[in-house]
Backbone bond lengths (Angstrom), bond angles and torsions (degrees), N, CA, C in turn:
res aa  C-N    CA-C-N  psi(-1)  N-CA   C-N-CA  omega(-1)  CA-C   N-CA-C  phi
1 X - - - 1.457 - - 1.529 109.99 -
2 X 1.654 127.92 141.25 1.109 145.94 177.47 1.311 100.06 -91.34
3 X 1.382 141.62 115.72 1.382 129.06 171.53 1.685 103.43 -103.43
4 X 1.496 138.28 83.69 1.600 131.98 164.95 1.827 99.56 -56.73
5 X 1.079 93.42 104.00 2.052 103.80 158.00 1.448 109.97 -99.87
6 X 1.104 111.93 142.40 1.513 134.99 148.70 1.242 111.96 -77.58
7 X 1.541 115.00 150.69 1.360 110.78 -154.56 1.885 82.19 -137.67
8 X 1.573 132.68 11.48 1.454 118.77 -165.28 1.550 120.88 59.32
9 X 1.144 108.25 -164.38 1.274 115.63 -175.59 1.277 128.04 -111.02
10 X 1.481 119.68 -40.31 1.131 148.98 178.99 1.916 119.43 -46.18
11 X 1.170 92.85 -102.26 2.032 121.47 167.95 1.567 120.46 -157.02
12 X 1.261 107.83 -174.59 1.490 109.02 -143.75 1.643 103.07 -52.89
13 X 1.178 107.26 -11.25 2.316 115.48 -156.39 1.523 74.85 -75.24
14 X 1.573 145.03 -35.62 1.247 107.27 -163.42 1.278 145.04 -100.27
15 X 0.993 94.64 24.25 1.805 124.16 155.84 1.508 100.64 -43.66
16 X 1.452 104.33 130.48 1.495 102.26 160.30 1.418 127.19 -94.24
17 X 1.150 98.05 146.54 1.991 96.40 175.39 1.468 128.52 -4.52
18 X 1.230 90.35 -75.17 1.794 118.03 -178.26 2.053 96.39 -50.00
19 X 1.674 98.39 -42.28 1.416 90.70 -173.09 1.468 122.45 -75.18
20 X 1.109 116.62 -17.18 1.170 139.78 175.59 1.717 122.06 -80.49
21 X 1.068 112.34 -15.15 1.809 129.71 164.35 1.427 106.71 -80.75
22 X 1.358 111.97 -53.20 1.456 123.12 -171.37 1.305 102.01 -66.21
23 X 1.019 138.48 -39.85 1.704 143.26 -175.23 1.659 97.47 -73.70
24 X 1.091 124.28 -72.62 1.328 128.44 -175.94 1.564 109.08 -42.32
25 X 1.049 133.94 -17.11 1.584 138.09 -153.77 1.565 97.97 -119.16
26 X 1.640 122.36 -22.87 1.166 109.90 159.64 1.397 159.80 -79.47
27 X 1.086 130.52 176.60 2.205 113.51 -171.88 1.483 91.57 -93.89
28 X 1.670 122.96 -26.03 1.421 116.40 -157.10 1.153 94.09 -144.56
29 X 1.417 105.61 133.81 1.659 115.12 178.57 1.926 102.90 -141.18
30 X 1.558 107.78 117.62 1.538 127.18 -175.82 1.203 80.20 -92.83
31 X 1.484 101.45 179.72 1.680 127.15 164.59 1.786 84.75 -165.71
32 X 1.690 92.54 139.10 1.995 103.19 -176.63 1.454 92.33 -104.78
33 X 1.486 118.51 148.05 1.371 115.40 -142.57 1.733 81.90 -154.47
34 X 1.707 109.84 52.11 1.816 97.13 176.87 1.531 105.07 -172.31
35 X 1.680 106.00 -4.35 1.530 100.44 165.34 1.177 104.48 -101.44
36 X 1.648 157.47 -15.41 1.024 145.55 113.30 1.548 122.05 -124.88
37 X 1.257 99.20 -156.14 1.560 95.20 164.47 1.689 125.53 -157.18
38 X 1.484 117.65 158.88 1.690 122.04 -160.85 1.154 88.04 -60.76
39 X 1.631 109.05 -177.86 2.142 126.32 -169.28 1.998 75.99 -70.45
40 X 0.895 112.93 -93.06 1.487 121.63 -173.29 1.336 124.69 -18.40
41 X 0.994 119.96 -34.82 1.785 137.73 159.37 1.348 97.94 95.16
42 X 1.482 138.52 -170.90 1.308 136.38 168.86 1.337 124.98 -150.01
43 X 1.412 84.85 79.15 2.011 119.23 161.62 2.093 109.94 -97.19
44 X 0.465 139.78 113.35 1.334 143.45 -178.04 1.507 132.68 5.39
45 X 1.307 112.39 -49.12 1.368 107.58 157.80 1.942 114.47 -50.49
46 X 1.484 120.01 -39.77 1.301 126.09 -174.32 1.374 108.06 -58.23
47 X 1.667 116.40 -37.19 1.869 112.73 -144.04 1.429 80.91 -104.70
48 X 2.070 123.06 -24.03 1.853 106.33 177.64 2.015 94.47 -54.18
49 X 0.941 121.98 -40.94 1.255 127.85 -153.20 1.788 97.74 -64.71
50 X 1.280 118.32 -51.86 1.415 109.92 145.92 1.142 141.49 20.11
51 X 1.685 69.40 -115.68 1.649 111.32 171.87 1.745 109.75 -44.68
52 X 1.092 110.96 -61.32 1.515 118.86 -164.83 1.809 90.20 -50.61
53 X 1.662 129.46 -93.05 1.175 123.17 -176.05 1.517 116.91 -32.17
54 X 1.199 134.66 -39.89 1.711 122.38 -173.74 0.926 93.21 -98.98
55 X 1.510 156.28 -25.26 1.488 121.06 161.62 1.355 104.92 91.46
56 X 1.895 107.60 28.01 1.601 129.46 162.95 1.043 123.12 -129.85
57 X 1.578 126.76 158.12 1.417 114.91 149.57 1.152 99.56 -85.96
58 X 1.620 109.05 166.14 1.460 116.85 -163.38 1.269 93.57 -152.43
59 X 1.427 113.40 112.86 1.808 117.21 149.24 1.401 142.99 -55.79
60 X 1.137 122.62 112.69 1.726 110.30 -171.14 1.478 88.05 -88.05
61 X 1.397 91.12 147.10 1.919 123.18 179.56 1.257 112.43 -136.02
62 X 1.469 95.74 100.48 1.623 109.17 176.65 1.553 108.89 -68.41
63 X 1.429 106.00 177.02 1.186 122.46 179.93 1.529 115.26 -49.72
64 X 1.438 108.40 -55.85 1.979 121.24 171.83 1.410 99.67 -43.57
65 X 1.567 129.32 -40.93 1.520 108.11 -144.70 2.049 84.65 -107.67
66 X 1.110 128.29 -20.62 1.266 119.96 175.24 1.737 110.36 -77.21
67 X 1.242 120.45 -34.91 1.592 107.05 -164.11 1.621 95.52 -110.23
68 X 1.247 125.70 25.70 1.840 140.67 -167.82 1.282 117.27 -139.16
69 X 1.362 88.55 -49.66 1.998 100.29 -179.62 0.980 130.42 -135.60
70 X 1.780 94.78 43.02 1.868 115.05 -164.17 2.410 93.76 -64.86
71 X 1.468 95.08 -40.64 1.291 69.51 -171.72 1.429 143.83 -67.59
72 X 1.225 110.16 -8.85 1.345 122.81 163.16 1.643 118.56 -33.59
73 X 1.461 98.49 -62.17 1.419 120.46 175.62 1.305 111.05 -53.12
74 X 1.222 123.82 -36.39 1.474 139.38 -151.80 1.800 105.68 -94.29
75 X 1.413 99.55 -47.21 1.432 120.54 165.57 1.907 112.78 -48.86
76 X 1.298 89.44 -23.20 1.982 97.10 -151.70 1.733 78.76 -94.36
77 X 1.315 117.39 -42.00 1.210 77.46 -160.22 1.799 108.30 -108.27
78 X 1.028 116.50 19.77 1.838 130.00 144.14 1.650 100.85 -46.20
79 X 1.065 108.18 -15.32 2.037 96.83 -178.85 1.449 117.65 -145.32
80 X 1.761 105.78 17.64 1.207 108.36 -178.96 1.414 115.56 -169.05
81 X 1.502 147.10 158.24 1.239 116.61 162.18 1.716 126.65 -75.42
82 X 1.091 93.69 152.38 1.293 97.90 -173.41 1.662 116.10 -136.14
83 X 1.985 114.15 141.87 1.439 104.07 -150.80 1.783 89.01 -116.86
84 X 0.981 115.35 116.91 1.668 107.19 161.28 1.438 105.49 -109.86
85 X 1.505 105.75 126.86 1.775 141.44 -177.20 1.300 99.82 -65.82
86 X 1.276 153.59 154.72 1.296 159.11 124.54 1.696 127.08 -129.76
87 X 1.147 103.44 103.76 1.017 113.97 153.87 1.425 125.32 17.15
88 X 1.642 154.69 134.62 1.187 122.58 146.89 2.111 116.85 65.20
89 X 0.962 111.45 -131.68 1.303 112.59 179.59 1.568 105.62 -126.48
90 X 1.715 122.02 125.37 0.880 136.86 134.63 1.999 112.82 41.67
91 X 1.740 105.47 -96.20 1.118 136.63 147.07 1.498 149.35 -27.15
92 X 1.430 100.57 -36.93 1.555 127.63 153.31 1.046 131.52 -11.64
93 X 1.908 117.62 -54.98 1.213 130.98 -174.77 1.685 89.21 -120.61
94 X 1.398 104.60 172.85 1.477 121.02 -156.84 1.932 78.11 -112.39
95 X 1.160 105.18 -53.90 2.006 84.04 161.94 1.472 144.12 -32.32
96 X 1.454 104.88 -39.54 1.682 101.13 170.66 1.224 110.82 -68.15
97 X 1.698 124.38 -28.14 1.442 129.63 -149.79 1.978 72.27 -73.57
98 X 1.029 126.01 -76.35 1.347 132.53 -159.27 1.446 121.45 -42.19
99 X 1.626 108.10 -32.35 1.063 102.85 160.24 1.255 143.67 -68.25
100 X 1.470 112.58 -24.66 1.384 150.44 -152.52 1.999 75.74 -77.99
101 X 1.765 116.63 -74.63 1.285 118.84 -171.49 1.609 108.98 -44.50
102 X 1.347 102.81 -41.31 1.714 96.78 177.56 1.269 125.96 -68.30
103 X 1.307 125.04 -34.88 1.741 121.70 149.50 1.243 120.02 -48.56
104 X 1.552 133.94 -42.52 1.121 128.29 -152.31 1.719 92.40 -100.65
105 X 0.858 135.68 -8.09 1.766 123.49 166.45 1.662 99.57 -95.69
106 X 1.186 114.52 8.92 1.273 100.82 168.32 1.727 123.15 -107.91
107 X 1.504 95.97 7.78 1.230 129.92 -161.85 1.493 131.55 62.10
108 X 1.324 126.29 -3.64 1.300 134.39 150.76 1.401 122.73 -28.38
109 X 1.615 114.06 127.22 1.327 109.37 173.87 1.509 118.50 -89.88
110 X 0.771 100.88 140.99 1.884 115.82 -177.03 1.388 119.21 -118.86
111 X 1.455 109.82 121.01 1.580 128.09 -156.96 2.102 85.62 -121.55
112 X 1.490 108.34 108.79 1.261 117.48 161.11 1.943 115.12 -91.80
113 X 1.262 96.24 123.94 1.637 85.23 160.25 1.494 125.97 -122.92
114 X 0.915 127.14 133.24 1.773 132.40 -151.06 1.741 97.19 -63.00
115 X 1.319 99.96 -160.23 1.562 142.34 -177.42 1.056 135.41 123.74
116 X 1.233 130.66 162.47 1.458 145.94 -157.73 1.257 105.26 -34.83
117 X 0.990 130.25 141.15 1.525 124.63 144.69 1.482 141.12 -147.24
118 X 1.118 144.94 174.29 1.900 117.70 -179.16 1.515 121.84 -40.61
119 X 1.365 119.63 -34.65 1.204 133.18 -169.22 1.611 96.91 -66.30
120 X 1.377 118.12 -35.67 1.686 94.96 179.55 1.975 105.49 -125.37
121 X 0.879 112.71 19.07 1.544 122.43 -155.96 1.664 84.89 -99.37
122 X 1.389 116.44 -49.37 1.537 140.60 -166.56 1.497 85.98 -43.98
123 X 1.584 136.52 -62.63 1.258 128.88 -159.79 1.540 106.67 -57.31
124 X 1.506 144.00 13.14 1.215 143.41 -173.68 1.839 96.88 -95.08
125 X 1.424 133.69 -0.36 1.305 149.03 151.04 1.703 116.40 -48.16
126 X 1.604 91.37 -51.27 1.271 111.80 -159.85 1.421 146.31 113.97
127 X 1.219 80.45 -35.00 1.492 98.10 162.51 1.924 113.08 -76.11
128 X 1.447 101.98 127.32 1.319 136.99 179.25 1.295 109.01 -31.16
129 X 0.967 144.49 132.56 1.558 147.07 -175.27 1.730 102.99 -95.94
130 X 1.315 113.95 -22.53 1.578 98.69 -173.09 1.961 85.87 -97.88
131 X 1.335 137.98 13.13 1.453 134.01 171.23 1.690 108.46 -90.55
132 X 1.289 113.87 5.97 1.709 119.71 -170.28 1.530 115.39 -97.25
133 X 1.305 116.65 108.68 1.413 112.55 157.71 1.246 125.77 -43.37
134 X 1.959 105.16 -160.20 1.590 92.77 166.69 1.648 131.03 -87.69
135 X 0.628 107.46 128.50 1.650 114.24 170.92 1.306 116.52 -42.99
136 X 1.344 114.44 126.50 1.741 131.96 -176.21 1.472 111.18 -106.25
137 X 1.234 112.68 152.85 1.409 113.78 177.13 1.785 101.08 -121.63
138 X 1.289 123.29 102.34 0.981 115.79 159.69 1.877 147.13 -73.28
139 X 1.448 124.22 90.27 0.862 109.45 167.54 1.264 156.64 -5.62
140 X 1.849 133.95 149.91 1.246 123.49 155.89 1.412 108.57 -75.18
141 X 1.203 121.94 164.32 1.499 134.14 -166.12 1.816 93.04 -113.45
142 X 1.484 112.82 141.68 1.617 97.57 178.15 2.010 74.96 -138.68
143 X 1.301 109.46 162.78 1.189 123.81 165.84 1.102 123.73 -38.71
144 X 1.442 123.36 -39.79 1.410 113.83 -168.85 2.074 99.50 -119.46
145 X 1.681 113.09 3.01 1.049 110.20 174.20 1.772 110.41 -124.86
146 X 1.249 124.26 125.80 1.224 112.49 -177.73 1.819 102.15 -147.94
147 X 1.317 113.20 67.40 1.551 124.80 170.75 1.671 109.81 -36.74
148 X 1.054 110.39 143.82 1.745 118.08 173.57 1.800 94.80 -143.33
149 X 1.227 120.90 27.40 2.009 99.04 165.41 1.582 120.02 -86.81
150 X 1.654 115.13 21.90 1.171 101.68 157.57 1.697 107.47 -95.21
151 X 1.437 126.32 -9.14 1.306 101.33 -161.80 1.490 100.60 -76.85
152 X 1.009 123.89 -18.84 1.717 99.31 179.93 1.333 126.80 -76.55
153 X 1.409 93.17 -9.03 1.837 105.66 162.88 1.257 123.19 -70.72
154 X 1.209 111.08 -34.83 1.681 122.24 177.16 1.423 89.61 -79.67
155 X 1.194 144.60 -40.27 1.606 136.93 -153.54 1.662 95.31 -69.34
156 X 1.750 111.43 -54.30 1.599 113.40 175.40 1.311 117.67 -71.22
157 X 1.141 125.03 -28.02 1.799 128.21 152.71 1.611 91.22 -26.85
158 X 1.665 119.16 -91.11 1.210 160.00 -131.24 1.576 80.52 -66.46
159 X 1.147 126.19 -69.70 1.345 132.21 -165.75 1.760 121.98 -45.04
160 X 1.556 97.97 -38.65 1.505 122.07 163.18 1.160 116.43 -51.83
161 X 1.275 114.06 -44.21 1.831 127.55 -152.49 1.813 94.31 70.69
162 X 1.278 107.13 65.54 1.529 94.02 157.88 1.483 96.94 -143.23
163 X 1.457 105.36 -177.29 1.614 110.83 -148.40 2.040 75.65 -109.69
164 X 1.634 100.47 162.79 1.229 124.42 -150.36 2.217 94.48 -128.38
165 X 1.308 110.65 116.53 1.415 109.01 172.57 1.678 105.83 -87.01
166 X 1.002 138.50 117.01 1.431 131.09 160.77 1.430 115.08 -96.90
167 X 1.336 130.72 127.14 1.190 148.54 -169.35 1.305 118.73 -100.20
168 X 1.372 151.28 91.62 1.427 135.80 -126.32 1.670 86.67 -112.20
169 X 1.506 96.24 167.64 1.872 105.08 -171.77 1.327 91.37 -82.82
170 X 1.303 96.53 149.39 1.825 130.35 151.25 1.486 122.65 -98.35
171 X 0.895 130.23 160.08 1.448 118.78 -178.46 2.061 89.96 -152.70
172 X 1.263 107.63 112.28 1.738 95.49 164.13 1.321 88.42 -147.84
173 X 1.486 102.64 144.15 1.383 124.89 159.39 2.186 92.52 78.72
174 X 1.090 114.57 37.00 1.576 104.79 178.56 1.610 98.43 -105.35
175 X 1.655 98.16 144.63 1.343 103.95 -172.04 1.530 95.55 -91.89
176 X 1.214 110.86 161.44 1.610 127.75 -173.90 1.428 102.24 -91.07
177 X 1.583 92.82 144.45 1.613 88.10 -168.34 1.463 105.50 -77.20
178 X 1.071 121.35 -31.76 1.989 111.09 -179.44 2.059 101.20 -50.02
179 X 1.184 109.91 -43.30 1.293 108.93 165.30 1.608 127.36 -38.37
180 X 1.232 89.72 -69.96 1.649 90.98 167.30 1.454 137.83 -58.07
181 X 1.266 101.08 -17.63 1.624 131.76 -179.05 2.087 101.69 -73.71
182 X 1.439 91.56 -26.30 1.557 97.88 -174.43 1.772 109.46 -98.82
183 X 1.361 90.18 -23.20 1.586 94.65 173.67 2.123 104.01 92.48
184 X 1.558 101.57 3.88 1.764 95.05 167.56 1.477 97.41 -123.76
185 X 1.502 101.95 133.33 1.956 100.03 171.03 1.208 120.19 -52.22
186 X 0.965 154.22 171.41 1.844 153.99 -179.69 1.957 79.38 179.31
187 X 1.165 95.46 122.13 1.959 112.16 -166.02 1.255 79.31 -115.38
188 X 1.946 98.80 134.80 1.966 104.14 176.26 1.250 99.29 -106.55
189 X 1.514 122.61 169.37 1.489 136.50 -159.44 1.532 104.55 -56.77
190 X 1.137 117.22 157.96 1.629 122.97 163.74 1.004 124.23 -65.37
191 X 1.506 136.87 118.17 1.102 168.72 -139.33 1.212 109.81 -141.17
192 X 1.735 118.67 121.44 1.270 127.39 177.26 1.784 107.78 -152.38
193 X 1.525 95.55 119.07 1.273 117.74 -176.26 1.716 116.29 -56.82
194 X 1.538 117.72 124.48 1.477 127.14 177.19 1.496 95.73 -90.57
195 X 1.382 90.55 154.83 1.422 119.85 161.53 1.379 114.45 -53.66
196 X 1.095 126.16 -35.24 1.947 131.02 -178.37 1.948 86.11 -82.84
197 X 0.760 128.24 -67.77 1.392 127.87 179.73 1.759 103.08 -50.93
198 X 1.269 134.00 -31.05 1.282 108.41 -175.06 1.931 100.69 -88.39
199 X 1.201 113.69 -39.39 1.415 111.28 173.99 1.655 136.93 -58.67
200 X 2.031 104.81 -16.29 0.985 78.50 165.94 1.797 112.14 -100.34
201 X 1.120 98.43 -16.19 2.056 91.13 150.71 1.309 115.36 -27.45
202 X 1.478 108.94 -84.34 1.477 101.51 -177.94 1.027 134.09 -36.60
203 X 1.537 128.04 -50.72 1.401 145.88 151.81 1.659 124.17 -31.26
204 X 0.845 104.61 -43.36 1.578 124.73 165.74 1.491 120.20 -61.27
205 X 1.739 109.25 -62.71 1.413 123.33 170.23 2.027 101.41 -50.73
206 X 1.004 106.75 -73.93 1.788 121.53 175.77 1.437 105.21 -9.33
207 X 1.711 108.86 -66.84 1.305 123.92 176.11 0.904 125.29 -56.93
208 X 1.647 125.38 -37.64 1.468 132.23 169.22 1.770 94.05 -55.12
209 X 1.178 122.17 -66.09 1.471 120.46 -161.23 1.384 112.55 -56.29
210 X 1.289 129.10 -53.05 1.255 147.63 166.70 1.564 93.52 95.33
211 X 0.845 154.51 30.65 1.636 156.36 144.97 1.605 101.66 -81.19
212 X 1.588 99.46 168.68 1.200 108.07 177.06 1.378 134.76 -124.24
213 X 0.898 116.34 53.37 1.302 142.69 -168.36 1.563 110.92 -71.67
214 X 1.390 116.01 -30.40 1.590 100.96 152.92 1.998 75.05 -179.34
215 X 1.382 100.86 168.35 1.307 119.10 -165.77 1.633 108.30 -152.31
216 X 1.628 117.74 -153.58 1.282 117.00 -152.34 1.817 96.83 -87.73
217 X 1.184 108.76 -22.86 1.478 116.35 -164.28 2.119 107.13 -92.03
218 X 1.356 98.32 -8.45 1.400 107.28 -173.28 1.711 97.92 -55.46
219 X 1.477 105.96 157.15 1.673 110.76 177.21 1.590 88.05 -95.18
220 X 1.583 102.64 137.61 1.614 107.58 149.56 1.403 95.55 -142.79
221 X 1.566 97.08 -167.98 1.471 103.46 -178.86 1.344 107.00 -136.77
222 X 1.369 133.79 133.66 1.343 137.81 166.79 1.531 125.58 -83.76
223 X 1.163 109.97 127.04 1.712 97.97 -167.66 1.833 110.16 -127.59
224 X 1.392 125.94 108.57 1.512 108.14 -161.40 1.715 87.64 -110.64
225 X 1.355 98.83 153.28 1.504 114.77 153.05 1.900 90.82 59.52
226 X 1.070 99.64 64.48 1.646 111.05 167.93 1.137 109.09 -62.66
227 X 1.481 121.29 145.38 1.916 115.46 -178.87 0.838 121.79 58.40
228 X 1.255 145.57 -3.31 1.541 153.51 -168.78 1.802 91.91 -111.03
229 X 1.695 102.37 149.81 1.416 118.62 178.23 1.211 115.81 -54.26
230 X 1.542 106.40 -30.61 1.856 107.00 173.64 1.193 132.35 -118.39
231 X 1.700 91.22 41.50 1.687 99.00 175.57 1.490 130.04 -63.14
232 X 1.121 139.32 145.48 1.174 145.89 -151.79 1.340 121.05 -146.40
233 X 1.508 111.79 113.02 1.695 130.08 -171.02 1.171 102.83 -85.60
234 X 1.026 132.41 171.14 1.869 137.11 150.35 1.156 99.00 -170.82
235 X 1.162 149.38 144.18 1.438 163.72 162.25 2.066 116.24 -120.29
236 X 1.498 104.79 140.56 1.307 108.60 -169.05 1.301 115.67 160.20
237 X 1.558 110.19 166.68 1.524 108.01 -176.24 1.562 113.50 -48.38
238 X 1.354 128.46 173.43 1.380 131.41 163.48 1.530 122.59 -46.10
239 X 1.923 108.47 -49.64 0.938 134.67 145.64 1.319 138.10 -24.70
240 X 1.323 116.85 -40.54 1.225 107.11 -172.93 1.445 93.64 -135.32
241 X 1.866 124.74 28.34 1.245 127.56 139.20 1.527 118.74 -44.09
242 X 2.090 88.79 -62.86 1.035 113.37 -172.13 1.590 129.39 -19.22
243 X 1.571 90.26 -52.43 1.520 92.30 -174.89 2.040 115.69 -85.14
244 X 1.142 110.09 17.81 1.194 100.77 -171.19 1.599 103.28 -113.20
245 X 1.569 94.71 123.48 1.810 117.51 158.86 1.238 136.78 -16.79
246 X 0.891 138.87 -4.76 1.487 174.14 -102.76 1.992 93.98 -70.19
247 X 1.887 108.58 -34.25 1.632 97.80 -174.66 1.581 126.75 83.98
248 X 0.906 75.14 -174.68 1.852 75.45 -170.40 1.605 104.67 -54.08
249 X 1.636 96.78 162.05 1.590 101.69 164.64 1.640 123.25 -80.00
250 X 1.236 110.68 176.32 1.333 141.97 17.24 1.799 102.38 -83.08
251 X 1.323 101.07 144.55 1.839 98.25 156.75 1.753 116.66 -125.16
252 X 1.174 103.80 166.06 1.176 132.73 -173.33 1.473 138.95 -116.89
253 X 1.523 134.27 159.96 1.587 95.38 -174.91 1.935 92.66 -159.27
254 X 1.318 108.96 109.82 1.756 83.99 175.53 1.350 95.55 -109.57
255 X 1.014 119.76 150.68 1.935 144.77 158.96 1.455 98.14 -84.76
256 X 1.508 89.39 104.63 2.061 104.19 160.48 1.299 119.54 -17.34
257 X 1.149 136.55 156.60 1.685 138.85 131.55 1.127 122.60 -109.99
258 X 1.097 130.41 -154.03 1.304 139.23 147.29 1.899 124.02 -39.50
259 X 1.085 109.22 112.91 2.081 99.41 -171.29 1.681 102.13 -106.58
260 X 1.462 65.28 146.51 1.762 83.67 -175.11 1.697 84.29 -93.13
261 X 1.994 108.04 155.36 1.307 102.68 156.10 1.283 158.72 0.46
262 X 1.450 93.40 -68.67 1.360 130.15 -162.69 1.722 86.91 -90.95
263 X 1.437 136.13 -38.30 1.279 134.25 -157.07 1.676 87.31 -73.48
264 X 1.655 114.00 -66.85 1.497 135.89 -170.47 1.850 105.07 -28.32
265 X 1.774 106.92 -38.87 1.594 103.15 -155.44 1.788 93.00 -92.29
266 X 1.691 116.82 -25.07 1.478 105.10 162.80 1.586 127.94 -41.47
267 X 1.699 90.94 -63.81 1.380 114.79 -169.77 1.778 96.52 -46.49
268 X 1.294 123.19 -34.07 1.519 104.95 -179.94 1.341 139.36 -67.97
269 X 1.156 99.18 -3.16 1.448 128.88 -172.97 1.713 111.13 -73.40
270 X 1.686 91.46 -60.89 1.368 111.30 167.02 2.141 130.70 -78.68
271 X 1.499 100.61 2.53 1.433 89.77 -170.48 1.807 115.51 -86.91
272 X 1.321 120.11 163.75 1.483 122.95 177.13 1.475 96.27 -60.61
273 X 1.210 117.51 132.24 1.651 128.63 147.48 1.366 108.77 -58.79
């Protein structure tokens, strides 16, 4: 058996019950450590913290060893149970979905158990979860690479009047390209995209387009460290995102739509004075 757990958003307590049997009952317990990460992050003091509550050792599996050397895992658990950790929910990343197909042509049964994740946690803003387009993932910007195929997603978001999730890049465990250029990995520090860093992207892209599809004065909302004890709302122009502290990661970013009532008297809760 393949057991995919959700692990919430927060720290190790948010494991659910059910997820927490299934882990305990296994020979092998991963945790994927690159589509995001718990409030605590997971450098060693984080994964003892783990370990100690589930009552495993637990392997972290980066990105290389899940979408490279999924079969190992896959192999392990053809003769045993086996627990892969995720982050958030299950579903989250378009990687578990793939893995999920790669167990199941191997005939392995696979037992998913849910939990929280940005996709529904986000409605703690206020804004309506069935008012959301599609969700964008915004890139890091490098000098000679600067992608824009989410803005036309936000443009048909925008066009709807519905509100826009942006998902900002992570980068852990990526090898540097002069590295690769040499042909040995050398992996640069972890890198996690802010909200002031994803807006002036947007702002930038906008300008490239010259339409107006949302600009410096647009309302969004910045949201860091979702599920975590010191998560943090703020809502406001692009502009006067800019200037706000936002703290450690993870961050977040939705672009307004159209507000319902009931959305308008949330958002007041959360806006800059």
């Amino acid at each position: 058996m393949l057991y995919i757990v959700g692990l919430g958003l927060g720290d190790e307590r948010d494991i659910t019950l059910r997820g927490l049997d299934a882990v305990r009952s296994c020979h092998k317990v991963y945790v994927e450590a690159y589509t995001s990460l718990l409030s605590f992050g997971l450098a060693s003091d984080g994964l003892s913290k783990l370990e100690k509550l589930y009552g495993k050792e637990i392997e972290v599996a980066d990105r290389e060893m899940v979408e490279e050397r999924a079969d190992v895992m896959l192999q392990e658990a053809l003769e045993s149970d086996v627990a892969f950790l995720v982050v958030g929910d299950p579903f989250g990343a378009t990687t578990h979905t793939d893995l999920v197909v790669r167990a199941k042509k191997l005939g392995l049964e696979v037992k998913v158990i849910h939990n929280a994740s940005v996709m529904n946690a986000i409605g703690v803003c206020g804004l309506q979860l069935y008012r959301y387009g599609e969700t964008v993932s915004i890139p890091f910007f490098t000098e000679t690479w600067r992608p824009d195929s989410f803005y036309e997603k936000i443009q048909n978001n925008r066009q709807l009047g519905l509100h826009t999730l942006c998902l900002l890049d992570i980068r852990v465990k990526e090898p540097s390209f002069e590295s690769l250029c040499r042909g040995k990995k050398v992996y640069e520090p972890p890198k996690f995209m802010t909200i002031n860093t994803a807006i002036n992207q947007l702002l930038e892209v906008q300008e490239m387009h010259g339409e107006s599809v949302y600009n410096a004065d647009s309302l969004c909302v910045g949201i860091a460290r979702l599920g975590s004890q010191d998560q943090m709302l703020v809502a406001g122009s692009m502009k006067k995102l800019l200037d706000v502290d936002f703290g450690a990661p993870l961050h977040c970013l939705i672009i307004v739509g159209e507000l319902h009532p009931v959305e308008e008297e949330m958002m007041q809760f959360y806006l800059i004075k």
